[in-house]
C-alpha positions as CSV (number, residue, x, y, z in Angstrom):
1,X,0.0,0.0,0.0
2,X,1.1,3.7,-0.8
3,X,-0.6,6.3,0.4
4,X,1.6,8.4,-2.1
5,X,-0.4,7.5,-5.1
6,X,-3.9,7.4,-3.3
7,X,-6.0,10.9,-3.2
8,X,-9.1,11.3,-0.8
9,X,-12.1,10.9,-2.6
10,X,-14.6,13.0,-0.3
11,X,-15.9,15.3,-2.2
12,X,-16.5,17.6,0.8
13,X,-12.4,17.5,2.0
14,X,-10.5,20.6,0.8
15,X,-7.7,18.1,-0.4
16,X,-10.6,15.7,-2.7
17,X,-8.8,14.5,-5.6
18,X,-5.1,15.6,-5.1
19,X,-2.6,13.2,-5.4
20,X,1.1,13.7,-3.2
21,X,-1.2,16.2,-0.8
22,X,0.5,14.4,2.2
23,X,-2.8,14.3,3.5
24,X,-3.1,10.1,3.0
25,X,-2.1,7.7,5.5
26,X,-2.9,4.0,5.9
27,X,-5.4,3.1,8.1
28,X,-5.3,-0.2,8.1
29,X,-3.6,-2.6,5.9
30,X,-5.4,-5.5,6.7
31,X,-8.5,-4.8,5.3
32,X,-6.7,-2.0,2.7
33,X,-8.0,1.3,3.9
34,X,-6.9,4.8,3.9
35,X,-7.1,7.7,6.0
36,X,-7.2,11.6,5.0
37,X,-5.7,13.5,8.2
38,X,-8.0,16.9,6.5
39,X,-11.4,15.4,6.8
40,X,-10.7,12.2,9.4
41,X,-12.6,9.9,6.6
42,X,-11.4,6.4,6.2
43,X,-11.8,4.9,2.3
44,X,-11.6,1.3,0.7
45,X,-8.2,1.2,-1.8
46,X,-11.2,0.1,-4.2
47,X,-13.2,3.3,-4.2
48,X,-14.0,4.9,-7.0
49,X,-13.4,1.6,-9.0
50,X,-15.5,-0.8,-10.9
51,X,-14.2,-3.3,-8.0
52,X,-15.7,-1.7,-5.2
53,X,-18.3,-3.9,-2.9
54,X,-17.8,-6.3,-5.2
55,X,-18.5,-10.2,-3.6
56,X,-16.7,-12.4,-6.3
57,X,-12.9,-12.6,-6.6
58,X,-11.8,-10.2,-9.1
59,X,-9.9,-12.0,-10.9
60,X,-13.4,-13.4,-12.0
61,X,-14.9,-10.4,-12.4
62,X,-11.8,-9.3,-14.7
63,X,-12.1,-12.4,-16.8
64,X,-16.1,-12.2,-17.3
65,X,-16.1,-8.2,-18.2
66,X,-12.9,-9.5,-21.2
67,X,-15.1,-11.9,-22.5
68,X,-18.4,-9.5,-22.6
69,X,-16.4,-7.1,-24.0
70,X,-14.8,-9.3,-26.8
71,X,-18.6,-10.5,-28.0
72,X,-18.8,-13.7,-25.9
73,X,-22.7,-14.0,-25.0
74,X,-24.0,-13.8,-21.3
75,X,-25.4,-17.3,-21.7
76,X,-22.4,-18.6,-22.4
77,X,-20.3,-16.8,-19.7
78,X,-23.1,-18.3,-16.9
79,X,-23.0,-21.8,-18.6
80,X,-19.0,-21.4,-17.9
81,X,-18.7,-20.1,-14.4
82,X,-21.8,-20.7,-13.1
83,X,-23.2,-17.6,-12.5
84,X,-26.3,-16.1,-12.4
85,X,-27.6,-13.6,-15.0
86,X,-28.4,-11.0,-13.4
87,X,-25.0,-11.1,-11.9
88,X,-23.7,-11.2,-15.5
89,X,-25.5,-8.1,-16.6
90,X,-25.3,-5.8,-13.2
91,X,-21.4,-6.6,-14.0
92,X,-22.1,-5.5,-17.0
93,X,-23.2,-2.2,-16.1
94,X,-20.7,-1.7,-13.3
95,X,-18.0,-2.0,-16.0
96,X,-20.0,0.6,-18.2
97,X,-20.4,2.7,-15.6
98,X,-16.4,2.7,-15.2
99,X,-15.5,3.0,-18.2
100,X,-17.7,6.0,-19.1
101,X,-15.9,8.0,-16.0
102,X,-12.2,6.8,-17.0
103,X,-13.3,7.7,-21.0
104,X,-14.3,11.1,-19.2
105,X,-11.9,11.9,-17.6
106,X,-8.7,10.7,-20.2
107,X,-10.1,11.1,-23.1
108,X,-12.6,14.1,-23.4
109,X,-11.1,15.7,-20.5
110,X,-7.5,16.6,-22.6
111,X,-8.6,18.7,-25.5
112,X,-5.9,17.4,-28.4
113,X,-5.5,17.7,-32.6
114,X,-8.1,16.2,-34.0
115,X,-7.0,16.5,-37.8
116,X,-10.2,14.6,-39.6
117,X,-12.9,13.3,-37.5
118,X,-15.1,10.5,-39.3
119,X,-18.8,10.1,-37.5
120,X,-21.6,7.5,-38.3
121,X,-25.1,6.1,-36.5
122,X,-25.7,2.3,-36.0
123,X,-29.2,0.9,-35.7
124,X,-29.2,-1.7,-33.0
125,X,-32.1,-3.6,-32.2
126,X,-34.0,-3.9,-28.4
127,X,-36.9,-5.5,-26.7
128,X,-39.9,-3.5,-28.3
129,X,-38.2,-1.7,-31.4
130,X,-35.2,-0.2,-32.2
131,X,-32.3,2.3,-31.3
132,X,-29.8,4.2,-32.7
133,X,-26.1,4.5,-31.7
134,X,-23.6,7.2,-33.0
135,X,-20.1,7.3,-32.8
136,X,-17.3,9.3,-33.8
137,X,-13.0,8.8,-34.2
138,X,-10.4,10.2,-35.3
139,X,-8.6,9.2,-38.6
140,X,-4.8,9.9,-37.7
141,X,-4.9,8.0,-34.3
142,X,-7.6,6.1,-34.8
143,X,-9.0,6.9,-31.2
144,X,-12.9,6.6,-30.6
145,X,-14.1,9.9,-29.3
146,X,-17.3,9.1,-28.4
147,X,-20.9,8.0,-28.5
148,X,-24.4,8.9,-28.0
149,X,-27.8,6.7,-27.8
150,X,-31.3,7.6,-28.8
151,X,-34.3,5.9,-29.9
152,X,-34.3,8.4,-32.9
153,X,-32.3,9.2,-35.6
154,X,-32.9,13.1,-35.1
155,X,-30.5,16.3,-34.9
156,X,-30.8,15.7,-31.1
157,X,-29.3,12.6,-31.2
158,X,-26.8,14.1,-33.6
159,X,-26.2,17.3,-31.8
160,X,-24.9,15.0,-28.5
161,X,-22.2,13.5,-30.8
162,X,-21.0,16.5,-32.4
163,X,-20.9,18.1,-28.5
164,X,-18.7,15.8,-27.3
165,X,-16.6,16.0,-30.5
166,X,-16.8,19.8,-29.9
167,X,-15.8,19.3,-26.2
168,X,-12.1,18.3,-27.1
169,X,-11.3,19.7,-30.0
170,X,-8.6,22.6,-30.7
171,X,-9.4,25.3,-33.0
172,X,-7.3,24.0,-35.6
173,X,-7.4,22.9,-39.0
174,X,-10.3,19.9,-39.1
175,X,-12.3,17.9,-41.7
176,X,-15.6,16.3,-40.6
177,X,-16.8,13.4,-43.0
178,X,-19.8,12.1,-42.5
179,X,-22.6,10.4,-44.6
180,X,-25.6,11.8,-46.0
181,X,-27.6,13.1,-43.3
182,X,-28.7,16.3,-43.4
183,X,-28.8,17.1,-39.9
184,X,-24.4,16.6,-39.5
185,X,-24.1,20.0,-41.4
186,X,-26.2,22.1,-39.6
187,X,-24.9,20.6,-36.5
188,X,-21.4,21.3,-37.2
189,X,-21.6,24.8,-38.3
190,X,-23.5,25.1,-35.1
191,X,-20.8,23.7,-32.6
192,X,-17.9,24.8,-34.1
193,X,-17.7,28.9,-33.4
194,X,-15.8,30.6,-31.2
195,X,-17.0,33.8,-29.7
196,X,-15.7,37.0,-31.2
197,X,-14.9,39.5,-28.3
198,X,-15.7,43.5,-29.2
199,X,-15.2,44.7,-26.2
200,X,-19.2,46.1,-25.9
201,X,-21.5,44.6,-23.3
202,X,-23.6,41.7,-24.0
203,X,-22.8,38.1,-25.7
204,X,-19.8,38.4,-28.4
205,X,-20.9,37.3,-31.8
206,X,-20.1,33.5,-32.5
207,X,-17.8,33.4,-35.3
208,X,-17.2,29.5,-37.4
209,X,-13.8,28.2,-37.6
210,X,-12.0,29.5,-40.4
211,X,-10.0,26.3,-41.4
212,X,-13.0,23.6,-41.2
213,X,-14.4,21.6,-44.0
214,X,-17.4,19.2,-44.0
215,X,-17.5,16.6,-46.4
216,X,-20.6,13.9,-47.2
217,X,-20.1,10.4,-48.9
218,X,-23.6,9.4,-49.8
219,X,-24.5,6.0,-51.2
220,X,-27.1,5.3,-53.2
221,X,-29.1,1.9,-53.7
222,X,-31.4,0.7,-56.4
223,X,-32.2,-2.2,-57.6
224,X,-29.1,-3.3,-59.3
225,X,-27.2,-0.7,-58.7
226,X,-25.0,1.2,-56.3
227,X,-23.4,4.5,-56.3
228,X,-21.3,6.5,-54.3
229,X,-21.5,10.5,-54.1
230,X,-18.9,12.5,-52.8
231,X,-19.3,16.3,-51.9
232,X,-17.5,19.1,-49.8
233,X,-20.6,20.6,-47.8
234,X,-18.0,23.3,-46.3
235,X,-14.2,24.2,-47.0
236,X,-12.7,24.6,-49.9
237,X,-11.3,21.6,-51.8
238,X,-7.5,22.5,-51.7
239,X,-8.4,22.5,-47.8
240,X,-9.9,18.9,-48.3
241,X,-7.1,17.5,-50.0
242,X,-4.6,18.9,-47.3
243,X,-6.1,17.7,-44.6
244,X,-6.7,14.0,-46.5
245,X,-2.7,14.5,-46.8
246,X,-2.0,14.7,-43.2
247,X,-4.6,12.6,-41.5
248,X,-4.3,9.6,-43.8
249,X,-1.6,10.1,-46.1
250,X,-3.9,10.5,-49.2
251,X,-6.0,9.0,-50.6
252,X,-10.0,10.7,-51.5
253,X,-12.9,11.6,-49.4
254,X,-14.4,8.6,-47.6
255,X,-15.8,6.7,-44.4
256,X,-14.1,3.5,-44.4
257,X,-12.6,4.3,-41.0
258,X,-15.5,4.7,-39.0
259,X,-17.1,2.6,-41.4
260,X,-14.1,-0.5,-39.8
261,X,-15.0,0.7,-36.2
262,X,-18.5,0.3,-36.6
263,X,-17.5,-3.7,-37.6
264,X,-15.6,-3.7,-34.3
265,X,-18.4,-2.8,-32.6
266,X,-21.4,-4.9,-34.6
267,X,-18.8,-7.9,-33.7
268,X,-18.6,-7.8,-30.0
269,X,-22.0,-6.1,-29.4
270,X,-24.4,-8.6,-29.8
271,X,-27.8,-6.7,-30.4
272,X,-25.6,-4.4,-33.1
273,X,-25.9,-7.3,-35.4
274,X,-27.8,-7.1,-38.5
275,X,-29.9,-10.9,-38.3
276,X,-29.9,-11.7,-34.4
277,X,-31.8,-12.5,-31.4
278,X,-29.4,-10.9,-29.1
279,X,-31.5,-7.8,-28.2
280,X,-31.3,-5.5,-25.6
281,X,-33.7,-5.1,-22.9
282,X,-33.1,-1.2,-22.0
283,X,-31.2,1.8,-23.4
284,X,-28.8,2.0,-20.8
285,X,-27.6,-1.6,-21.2
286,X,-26.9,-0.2,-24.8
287,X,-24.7,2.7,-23.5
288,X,-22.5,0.4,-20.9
289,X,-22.1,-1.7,-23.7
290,X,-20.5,1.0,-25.6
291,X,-18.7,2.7,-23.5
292,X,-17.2,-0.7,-22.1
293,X,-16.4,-1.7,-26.2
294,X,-15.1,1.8,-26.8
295,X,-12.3,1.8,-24.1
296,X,-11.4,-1.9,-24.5
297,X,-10.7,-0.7,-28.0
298,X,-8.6,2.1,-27.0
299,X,-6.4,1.5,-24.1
300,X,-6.4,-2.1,-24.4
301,X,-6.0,-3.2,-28.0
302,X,-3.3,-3.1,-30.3
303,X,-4.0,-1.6,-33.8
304,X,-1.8,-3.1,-37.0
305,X,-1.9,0.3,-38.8
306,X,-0.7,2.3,-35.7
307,X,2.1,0.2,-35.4
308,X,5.8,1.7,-35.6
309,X,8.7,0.5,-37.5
310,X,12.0,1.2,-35.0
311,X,15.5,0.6,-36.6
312,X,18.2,-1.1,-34.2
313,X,21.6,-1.0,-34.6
314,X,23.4,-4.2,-33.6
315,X,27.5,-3.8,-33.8
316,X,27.9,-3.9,-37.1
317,X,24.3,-5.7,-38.5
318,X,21.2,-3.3,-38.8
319,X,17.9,-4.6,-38.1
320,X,14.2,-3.3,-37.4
321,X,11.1,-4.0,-35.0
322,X,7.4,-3.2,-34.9
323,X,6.6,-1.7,-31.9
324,X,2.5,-1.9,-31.6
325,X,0.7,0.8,-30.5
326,X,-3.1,1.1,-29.2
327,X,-5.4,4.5,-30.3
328,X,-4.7,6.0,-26.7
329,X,-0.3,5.4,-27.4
330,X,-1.1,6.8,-30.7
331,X,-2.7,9.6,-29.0
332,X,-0.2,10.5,-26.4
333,X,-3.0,9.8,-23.3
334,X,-1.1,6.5,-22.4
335,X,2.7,5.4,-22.7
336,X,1.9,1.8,-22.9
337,X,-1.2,-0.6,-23.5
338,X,-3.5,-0.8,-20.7
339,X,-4.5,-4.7,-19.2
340,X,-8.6,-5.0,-18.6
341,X,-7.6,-5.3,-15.1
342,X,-5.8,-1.9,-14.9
343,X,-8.7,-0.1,-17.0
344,X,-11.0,-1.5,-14.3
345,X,-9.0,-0.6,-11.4
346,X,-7.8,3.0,-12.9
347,X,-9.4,5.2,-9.9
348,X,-10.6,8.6,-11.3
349,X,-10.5,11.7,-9.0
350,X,-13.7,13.6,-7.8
351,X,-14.3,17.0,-9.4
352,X,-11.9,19.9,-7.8
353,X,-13.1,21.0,-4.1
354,X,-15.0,23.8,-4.1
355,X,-16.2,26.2,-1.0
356,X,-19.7,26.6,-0.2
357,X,-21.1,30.2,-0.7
358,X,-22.1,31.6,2.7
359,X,-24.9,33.2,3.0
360,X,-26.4,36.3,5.1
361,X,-25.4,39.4,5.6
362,X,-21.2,39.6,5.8
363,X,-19.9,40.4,8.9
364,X,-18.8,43.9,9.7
365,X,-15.2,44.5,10.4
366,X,-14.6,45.8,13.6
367,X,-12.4,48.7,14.6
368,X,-8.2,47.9,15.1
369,X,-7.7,49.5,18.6
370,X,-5.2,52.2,18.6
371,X,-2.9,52.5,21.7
């Protein structure tokens, strides 16, 4: 145990979520608990984990959230270690649940490059109907940078997507290709504006990105045949080639790369399956499952195409490696590829301490007495 690493996560103490505060000691290593000396609470070494009050061994737990998260069915995983299925899916959403927060806080919470961002909708099927999923990455690292869940395909469900995008991106140069649907466009002009200060009183005036460009593949099926359509809905085309250039070394305007992540996800989500009877009961079993899928992909799986080639030089004979890299490495959020068991286990701090406002009248400063 050290208390070195470990931050206090009462949300109330003035020291919540500092790490090296020298506020931590151990209370009792028996049991693994911690002490703040600020606040006088004692805390599980679990806390703020997906292991927390959890009954099973974790190496269990660990080994059943992998499998879920690699498309291996619930009824499969309680034939195997006996479990039952509620257990399966309350795992399921306590995974979810922790990797939303980690997502959160590593991904969306560092605002980066984003070079060309790719975005697309899935239709997944549940008890009673259907859903919709979107999801959006980016091309140069191939990171996923988010998702959103409605049971419509409407600008709301699209404007969530395009928020989060929104949420950590820089204001640098960035192409947005999407498909067909009207609604990306408006959406995107929408987000991406920066307010324009005058100086007057009152809201500044919202001015769009000046290096942006929006471009639309849109496929269209008949009978016997199939087209492709390709237009720049914003930008100019010298700005669209550039950007191709440096996101994915040339090439023309597509979707194949969300289009590859949205086959990751159909394959280890069962109800995103075209012809299935793997269907999900509730919306929010949807969104654990994505969220657990999503961080799998980027912290704990290696990519081929992100994949470095590192020249060694061996007295007088010169050779090469392959040193693999996962969308997070690629990114620069992580320096090496993260174990399901550290993902589950990464603790993520409480939001920064902040004072209550007092309230009432201020008290009135007395007098200094002069001698």
């Amino acid at each position: 145990m050290n208390p070195e690493t470990e931050f206090c996560p009462n949300e109330a103490c003035e020291s919540s979520g500092r790490v090296g505060a020298g506020n931590i000691r151990v209370h009792d290593r028996k049991r693994r608990r911690y002490r703040c000396t600020d606040c006088g609470k004692t805390f599980s070494a679990r806390q703020r984990t997906a292991m927390w009050w959890l009954k099973k061994p974790t190496e269990v737990f660990t080994v059943v959230v992998a499998l879920m998260a690699h498309g291996c069915p619930i009824q499969a995983i309680v034939a195997a270690f006996g479990l039952d299925e509620r257990t399966v899916n309350a795992w399921l959403k306590r995974a979810g649940v922790q990797c939303q927060a980690v997502h959160n806080h590593v991904v969306t919470g560092q605002p980066r490059d984003l070079g060309q961002v790719q975005a697309d909708e899935i239709k997944a099927k549940v008890q009673g109907g259907s859903i919709w999923m979107a999801l959006a990455m980016t091309v140069s690292t191939r990171l996923w940078l988010g998702g959103a869940v409605s049971p419509r395909r409407d600008s709301a469900l699209i404007e969530d997507l395009i928020g989060q995008v929104r949420a950590m991106a820089l204001c640098r140069p960035l192409l947005l290709a999407v498909d067909g649907l009207a609604s990306y466009v408006k959406a995107f002009r929408h987000a991406f504006r920066s307010p324009w200060p005058t100086g007057r009183v009152g809201r500044p005036r919202l001015i769009p990105w000046p290096d942006m460009a929006i471009v639309q593949v849109v496929k269209h099926r008949g009978a016997a045949t199939f087209t492709i359509h390709r237009r720049i809905a914003g930008g100019s085309a010298a700005l669209v080639e550039h950007l191709i250039r440096a996101s994915q070394a040339g090439g023309t305007i597509n979707t194949a790369y969300i289009e590859r992540l949205n086959a990751t996800f159909r394959q280890r989500l069962g109800c995103l399956a075209r012809r299935t009877r793997h269907l999900a009961r509730q919306t929010a079993t949807l969104s654990h499952g994505m969220y657990l899928v999503g961080s799998v992909y980027n912290f704990c799986t290696h990519h081929d195409s992100l994949r470095v080639k590192v020249h060694l030089q061996v007295g007088w004979r010169a050779s090469h490696r392959w040193v693999q890299r996962t969308p997070a490495m690629a990114a620069g959020l992580t320096d090496h590829r993260w174990s399901i068991a550290e993902l589950l286990a990464f603790k993520v701090p409480p939001p920064p301490f902040v004072p209550p406002r007092r309230r009432g009248r201020p008290p009135k400063l007395r007098p200094a007495l002069t001698s």
